[in-house]
C-alpha positions in Angstrom: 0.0 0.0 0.0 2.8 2.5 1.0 4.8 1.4 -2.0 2.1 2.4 -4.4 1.3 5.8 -2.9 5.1 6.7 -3.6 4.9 5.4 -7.5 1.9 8.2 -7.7 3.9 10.6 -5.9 6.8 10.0 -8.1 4.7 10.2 -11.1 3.1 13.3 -9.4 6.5 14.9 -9.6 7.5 14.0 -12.6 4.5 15.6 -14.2 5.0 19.1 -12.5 9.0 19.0 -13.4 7.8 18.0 -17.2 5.1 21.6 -17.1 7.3 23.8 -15.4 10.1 23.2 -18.2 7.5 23.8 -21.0 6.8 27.3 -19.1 10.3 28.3 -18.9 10.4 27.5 -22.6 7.9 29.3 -23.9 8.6 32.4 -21.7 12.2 32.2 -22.8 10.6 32.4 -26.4 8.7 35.8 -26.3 9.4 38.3 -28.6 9.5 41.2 -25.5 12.0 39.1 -23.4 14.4 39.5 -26.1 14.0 42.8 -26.4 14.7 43.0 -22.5 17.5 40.8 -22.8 19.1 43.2 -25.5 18.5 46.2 -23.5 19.7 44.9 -20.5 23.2 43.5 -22.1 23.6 46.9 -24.2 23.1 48.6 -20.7 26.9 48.0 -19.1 28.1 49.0 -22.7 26.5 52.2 -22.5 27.3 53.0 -19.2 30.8 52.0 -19.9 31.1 54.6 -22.7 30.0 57.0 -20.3 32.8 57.8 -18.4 35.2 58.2 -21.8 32.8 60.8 -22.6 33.0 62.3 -19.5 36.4 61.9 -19.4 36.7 64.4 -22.5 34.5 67.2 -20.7 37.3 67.9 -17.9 40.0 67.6 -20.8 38.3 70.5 -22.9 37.6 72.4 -19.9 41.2 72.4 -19.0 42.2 74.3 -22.2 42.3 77.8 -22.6 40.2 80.1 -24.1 40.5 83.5 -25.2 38.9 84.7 -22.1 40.6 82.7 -19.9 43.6 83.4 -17.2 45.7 81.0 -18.8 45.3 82.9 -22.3 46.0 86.2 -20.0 49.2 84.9 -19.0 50.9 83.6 -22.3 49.9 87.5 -23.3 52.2 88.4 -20.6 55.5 86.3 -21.7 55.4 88.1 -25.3 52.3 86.9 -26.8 48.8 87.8 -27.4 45.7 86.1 -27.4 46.1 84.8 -30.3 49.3 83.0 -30.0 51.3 85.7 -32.1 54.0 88.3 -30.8 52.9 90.5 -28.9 52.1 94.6 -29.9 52.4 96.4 -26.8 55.0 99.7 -27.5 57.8 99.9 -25.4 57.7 102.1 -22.8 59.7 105.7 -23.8 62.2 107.2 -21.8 62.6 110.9 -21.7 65.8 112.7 -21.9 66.9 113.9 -19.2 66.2 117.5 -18.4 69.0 120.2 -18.3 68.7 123.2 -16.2 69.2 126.2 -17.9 71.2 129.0 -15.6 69.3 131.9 -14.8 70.6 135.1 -13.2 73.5 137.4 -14.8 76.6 136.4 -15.6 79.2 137.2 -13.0 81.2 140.4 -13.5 84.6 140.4 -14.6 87.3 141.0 -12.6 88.7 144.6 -12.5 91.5 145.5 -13.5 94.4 146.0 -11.7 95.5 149.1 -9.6 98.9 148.4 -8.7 101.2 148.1 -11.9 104.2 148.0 -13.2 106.9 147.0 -10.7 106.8 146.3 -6.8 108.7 148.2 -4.8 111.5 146.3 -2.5 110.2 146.1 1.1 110.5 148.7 3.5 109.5 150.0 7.3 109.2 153.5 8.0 108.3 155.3 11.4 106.7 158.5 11.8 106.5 158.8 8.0 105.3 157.3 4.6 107.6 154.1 3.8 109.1 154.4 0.3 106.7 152.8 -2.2 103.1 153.3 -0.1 100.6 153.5 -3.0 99.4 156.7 -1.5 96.9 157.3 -5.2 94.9 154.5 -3.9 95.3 153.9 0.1 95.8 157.6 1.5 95.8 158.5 4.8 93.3 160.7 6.8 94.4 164.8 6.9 95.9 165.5 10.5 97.0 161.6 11.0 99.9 161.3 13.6 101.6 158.2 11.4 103.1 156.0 13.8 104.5 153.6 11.0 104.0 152.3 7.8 105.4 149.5 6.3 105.4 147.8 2.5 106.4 144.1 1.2 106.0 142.0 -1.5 104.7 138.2 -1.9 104.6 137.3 -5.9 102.2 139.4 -7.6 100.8 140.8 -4.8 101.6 144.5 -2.9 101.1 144.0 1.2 100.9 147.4 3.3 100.7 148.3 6.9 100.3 151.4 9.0 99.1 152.6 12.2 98.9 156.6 13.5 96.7 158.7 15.9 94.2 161.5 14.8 92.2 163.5 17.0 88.3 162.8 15.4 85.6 159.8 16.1 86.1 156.7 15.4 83.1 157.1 12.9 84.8 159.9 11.2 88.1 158.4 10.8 86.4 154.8 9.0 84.3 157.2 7.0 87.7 159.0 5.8 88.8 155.7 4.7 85.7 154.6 3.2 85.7 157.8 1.0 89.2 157.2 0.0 88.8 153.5 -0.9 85.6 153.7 -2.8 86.3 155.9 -5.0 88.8 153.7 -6.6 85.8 150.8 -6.6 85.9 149.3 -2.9 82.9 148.0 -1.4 82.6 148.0 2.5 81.1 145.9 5.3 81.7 145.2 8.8 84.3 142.6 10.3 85.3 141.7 13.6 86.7 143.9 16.0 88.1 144.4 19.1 86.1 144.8 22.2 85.5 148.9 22.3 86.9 149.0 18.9 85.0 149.1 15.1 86.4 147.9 11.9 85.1 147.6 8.0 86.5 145.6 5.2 87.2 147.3 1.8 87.2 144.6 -1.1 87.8 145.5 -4.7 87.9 142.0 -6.2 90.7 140.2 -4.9 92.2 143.6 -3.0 91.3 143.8 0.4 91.9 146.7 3.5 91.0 146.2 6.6 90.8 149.5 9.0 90.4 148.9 12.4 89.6 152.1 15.1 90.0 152.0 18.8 90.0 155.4 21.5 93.0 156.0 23.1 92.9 157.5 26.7 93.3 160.9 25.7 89.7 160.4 23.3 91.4 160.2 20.6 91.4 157.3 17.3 94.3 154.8 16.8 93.9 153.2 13.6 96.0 150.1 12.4 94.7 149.8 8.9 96.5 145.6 6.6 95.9 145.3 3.0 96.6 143.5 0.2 96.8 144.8 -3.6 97.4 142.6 -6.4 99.1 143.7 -9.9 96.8 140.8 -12.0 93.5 140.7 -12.1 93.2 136.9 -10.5 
């Protein structure tokens, strides 16, 4: 009895194997499975030739374009946009700017008021020393001359004197300013002793220098030191 219930269940079996095949088979032979099939297999290919595409988008984006920075900066190693030389002008460089004097010329010297030859040295007391250019450095009127003295040093005439006169100390520089500038001295003031006044007379490269003090008896001691050249330096 058991034996034959397992022969129909075999059989059983057998029969639902056999019809499930046949399904399978016929499903395997519809005309939209195939499709799926193809769509399905020709999916990893396309999705495979994705990425190449993609691939190319960074590689174009990476070159530059006209508008780009990169294109900026080949413009500034000597070419332009375009990839030719580049047409910026040289930058021009002025000359340089020369000053032109203003003002008058300088003078020329003058011209010499000692000529011809220089006499030897030579010390006098109470008197003119021979040689004294006494036409250009003369002596207040009423001048007690306590002595005068000449030398010589190249081209150049050095004099000395001192005296006494009985005026101011104003009067006797303004004696020897009236002397001196009529021959073409200029004055001004230089240094002097304390209680004492003294002017410069300069004629080019001649100089005199007075200097006045007061004696105790109110009157002026002058000591007068110049220098006269025979060449207008």
């Amino acid at each position: 009895m058991i034996a034959r219930r397992l022969v129909i269940a075999g059989i059983c079996l057998a029969v639902l194997i056999v019809a499930a095949a046949i399904v399978l088979d016929q499903m395997a032979g519809r005309p939209g499975n195939t499709s799926a099939q193809s769509s399905s297999s020709s999916g990893p290919s396309s999705s495979s030739s994705a990425p190449a595409s993609g691939s190319a988008t960074p590689s174009g984006a990476g070159a530059p374009t006209p508008g780009s920075p990169s294109s900026g900066l080949e413009g500034g190693s000597g070419e332009n946009g375009n990839g030719g030389p580049s047409t910026a002008k040289p930058l021009e460089v002025l000359p340089p700017v020369t000053a032109t004097p203003t003002g008058l010329p300088e003078p020329a010297p003058p011209a010499p008021l000692i000529t011809g030859d220089l006499p030897q040295a030579g010390t006098a007391s109470g008197e003119m020393v021979d040689g004294w250019p006494a036409d250009i450095v003369s002596l207040p009127p009423g001048t007690t001359i306590g002595s005068t003295s000449v030398s010589t040093s190249g081209n150049v005439l050095q004099v000395s004197a001192d005296g006494i006169i009985a005026k101011p100390q104003s009067e006797v520089l303004g004696s020897f300013r009236q002397s001196l500038v009529s021959h073409g001295f200029w004055s001004e003031t230089a240094p002097a002793a304390e209680g004492a006044v003294a002017e410069r007379f300069v004629r080019g490269t001649d100089t005199v220098t007075v200097s006045v003090s007061t004696t105790g008896t109110g009157a002026s001691r002058f000591q007068l030191l110049g220098s006269l050249h025979t060449t207008a330096d």
